[in-house]
N, C-alpha and C positions, 0 to 999 in steps of 0.2 A: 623591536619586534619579538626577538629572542625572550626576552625580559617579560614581556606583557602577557605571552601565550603559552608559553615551556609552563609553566606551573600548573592552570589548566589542563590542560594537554595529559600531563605525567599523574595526576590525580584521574581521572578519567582511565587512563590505562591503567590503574592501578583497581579502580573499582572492584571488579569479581577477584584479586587475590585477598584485599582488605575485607572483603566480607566473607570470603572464606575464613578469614581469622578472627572472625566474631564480632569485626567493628559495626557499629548498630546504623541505621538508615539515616535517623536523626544525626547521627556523628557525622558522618561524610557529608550530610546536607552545611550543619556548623560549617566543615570543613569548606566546602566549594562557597560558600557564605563569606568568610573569613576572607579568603583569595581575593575575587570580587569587589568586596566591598574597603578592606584595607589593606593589604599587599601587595594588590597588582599597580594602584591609585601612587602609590607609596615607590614603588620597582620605578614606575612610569616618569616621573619627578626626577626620580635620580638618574636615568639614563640619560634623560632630557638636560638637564645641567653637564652630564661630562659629556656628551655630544657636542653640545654649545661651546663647553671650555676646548673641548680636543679639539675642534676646529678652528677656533680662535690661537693654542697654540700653534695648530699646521700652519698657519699662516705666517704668523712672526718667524716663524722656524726659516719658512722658503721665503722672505721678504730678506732677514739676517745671511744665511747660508749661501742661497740662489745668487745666481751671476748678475752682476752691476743692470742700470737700464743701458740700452742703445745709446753712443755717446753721440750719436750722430740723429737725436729724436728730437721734434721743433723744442725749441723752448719754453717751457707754461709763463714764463716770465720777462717777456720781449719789452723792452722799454722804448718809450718814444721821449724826443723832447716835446718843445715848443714847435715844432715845423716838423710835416711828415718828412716820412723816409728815412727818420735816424732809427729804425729799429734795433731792439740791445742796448742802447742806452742812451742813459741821461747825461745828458752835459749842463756847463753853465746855459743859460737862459740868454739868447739873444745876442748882444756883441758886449756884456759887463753884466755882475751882479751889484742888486745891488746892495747897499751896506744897511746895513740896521739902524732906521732913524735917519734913510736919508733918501727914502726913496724916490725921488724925485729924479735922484744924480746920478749915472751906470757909474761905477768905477772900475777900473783897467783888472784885468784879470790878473791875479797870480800866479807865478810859475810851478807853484808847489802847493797840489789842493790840501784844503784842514782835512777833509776825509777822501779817501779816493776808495772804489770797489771795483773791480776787475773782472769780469763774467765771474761772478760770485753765485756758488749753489751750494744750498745748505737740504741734505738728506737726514733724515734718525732712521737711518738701516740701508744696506745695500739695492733694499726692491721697493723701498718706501717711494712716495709721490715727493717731490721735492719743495720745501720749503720755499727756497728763494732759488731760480734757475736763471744763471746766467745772467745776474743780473749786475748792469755797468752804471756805477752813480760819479757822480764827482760835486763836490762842497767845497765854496772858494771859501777861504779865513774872512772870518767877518760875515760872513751869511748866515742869514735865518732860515732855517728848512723845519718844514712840521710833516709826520708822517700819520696817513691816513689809510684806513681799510676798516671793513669789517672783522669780528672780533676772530683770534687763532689763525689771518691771515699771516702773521711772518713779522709786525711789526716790532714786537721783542727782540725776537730771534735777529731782525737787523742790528736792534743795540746792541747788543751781547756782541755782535760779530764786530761792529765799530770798537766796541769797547776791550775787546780780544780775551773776551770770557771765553769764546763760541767759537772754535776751529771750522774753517768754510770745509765743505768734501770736495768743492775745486775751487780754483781762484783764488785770487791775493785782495787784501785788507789791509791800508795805508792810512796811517793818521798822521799829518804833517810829512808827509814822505819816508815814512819809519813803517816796513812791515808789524804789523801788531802781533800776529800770531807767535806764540812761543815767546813773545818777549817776557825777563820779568816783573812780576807785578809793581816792584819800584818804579822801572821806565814808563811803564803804562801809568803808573798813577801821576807822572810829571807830566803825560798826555794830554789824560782826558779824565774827567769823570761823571760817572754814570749815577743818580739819582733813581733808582727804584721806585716802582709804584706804592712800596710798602716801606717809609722811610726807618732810620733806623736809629734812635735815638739813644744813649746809654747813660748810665750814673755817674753823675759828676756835677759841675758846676755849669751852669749856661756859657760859660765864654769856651769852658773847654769842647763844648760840645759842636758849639760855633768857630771855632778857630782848630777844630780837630785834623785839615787840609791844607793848612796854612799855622803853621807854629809860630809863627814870626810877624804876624799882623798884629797893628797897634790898633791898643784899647780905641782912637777915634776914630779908626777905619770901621772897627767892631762896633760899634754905636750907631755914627753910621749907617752901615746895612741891616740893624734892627729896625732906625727908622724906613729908610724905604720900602721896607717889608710890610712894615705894619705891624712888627713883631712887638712894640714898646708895651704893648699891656699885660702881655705874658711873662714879659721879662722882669717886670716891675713887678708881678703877682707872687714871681718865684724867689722875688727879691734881691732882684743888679745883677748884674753879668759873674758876680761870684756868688748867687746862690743856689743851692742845690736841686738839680733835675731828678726827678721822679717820674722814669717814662710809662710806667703805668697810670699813672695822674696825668696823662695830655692825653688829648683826642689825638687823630688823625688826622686832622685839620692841622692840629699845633706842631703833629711830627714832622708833616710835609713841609712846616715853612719853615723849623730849624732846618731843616734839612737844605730847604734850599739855601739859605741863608750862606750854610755850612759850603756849599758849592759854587757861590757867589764868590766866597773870599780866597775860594782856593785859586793859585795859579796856574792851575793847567789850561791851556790856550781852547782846549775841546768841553761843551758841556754838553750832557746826553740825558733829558729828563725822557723817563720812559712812564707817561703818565703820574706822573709825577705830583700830579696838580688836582688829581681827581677829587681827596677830600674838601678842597676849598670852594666857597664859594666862586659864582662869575667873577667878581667884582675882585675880590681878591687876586682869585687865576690871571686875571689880565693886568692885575698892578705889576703881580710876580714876572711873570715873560714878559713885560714891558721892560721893567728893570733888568731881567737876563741880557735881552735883547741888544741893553745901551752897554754891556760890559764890553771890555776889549775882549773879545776872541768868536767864535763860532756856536752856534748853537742848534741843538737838531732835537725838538720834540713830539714824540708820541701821543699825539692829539688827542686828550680825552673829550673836549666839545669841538665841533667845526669853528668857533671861533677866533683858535688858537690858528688854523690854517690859513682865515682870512688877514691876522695879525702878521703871519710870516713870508718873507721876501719870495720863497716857492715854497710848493708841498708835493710830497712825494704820494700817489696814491697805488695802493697795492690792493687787485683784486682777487688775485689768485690765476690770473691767466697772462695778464700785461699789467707794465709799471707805467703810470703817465707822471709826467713832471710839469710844472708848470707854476705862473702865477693866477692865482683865484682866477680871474677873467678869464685867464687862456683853460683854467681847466673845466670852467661851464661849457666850453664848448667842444672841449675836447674827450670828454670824461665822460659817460650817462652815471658809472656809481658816485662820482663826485656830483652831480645836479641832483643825483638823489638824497645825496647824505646832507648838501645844504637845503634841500626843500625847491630847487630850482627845476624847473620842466622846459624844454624846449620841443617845439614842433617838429 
């Protein structure tokens, strides 16, 4: 307001001393002209931006500084299983999960889950809306799990925290009964590993790039898993598993599937594709997580199509307010964002 009318204003009062000192009618006309037309237009702009920005910092300021939220506030993130009444969390599915490739058979529960989460809440700032609240998961070894939500729901922010990128703001993160957090990244990488949306491919030779997780895998292990993949045309184009990668010369199609390839052969018991899949075609996508799926260990993917969720043993689905768990069937009827996100409607 200051800004818009102070100049007016003070020109205006100023009239009868300026024409007392000879300035002409035409000039102070310019003048009040000038105002008006490009400085006030001009002031108006720029108070209008550091308004916007100053309030934007007051915000972060009292969100970072300001006192934690009420620890005792409902949870935005109440989990259910397969059967009401478990709210906070997900457990195994029924009396066994089941294995990958064989679902037909429950098999007997583990005593020590591949992933375990613990009322797990993930905050960016003391006053911020939380991430993931309270939220309790558990992954038996050998389980397929695909995770599902709308997009900036938290489903990264889970890898990361499985993967022990991501320190929780409360609760504990368990991979094979091994706190993750603070461990080092050696131990972690004998863990698990995490496959990024954006794979990451570097200069070298195609076996090194493929066997970069696994140093000690024989060339016909490595052959091998280029056929299953599907990878044999690439390889042969770069020419044989010793010849040289140029990752600016692949798509993102071709990075994602050395990549996964790359994750295939590693021996960590935990795999964590976090959209992993997205440059590939269908047809591909589901060669790929077929194959993950038949390896020995656990697997927990970041659903870039719904088809990947009907492929896996449960799916976890995050809305931003409750966590539902379940297999496909149970979560049509448990779920409305999951009947919406497969195109299913119930009355």
């Amino acid at each position: 307001g200051v800004a818009g009318q102070l100049p007016v204003l003070a020109l205006l009062v100023a009239v009868p001393w300026l024409r007392g000192r000879g300035v002409s009618a035409g000039a102070l006309l310019g003048a009040f002209t000038y105002l008006v037309q490009s400085l006030l237009p001009a002031l108006h702009t720029l108070m209008s931006a550091l308004g916007a920005a100053g309030a934007r910092l007051l915000v972060v300021l009292d969100r970072i500084l300001g006192p934690g939220p009420d620890a005792t506030s409902t949870p935005a993130h109440a989990c259910e299983a397969g059967t009401a009444g478990n709210h906070g969390r997900v457990q195994e599915h029924g009396t066994g999960v089941r294995a990958a490739g064989d679902a037909g058979h429950p098999v007997r529960r583990a005593a020590v889950p591949a992933v375990d989460l613990r009322s797990v809440t993930l905050s960016y700032g003391a006053r911020a809306e939380p991430v993931l609240d309270s939220l309790d998961l558990r992954v038996a070894p050998g389980e397929h799990l695909a995770v599902v939500g709308p997009s900036g729901i938290g489903k990264s922010t889970l890898t990361r925290l499985v993967a022990g990128t991501l320190a929780p703001s409360r609760g504990e993160v368990r991979v094979a009964g091994r706190v993750v957090t603070g461990r080092p990244a050696v131990e972690l990488a004998a863990l698990r590993v995490l496959v990024p949306q954006e794979a990451y491919v570097f200069s070298g030779t195609v076996a090194d790039n493929l066997a970069y997780l696994n140093t000690d895998v024989r060339r016909a292990e490595l052959e091998a898993a280029v056929r299953v993949f599907g990878l044999g045309p690439l390889v042969e184009r770069l020419g044989g598993p010793d010849g040289p990668v140029r990752p600016a010369e692949l798509s993102p199609g071709e990075r994602q599937l050395v990549a996964l390839v790359r994750a295939y052969l590693s021996p960590a018991p935990l795999l964590l594709l976090d959209e992993a899949t997205c440059h590939l075609d269908p047809a591909s996508e589901a060669r790929a997580e077929e194959v993950l799926a038949r390896r020995p260990g656990t697997l927990v993917v970041v659903a870039h199509r719904l088809s990947s969720a009907v492929r896996a043993d449960r799916t976890l689905v995050l809305d931003g307010e409750r966590a539902e768990c379940g297999t496909h069937d149970e979560l049509l009827a448990l779920s409305p964002l999951y009947r919406d996100l497969t195109g299913h409607w119930h009355a």
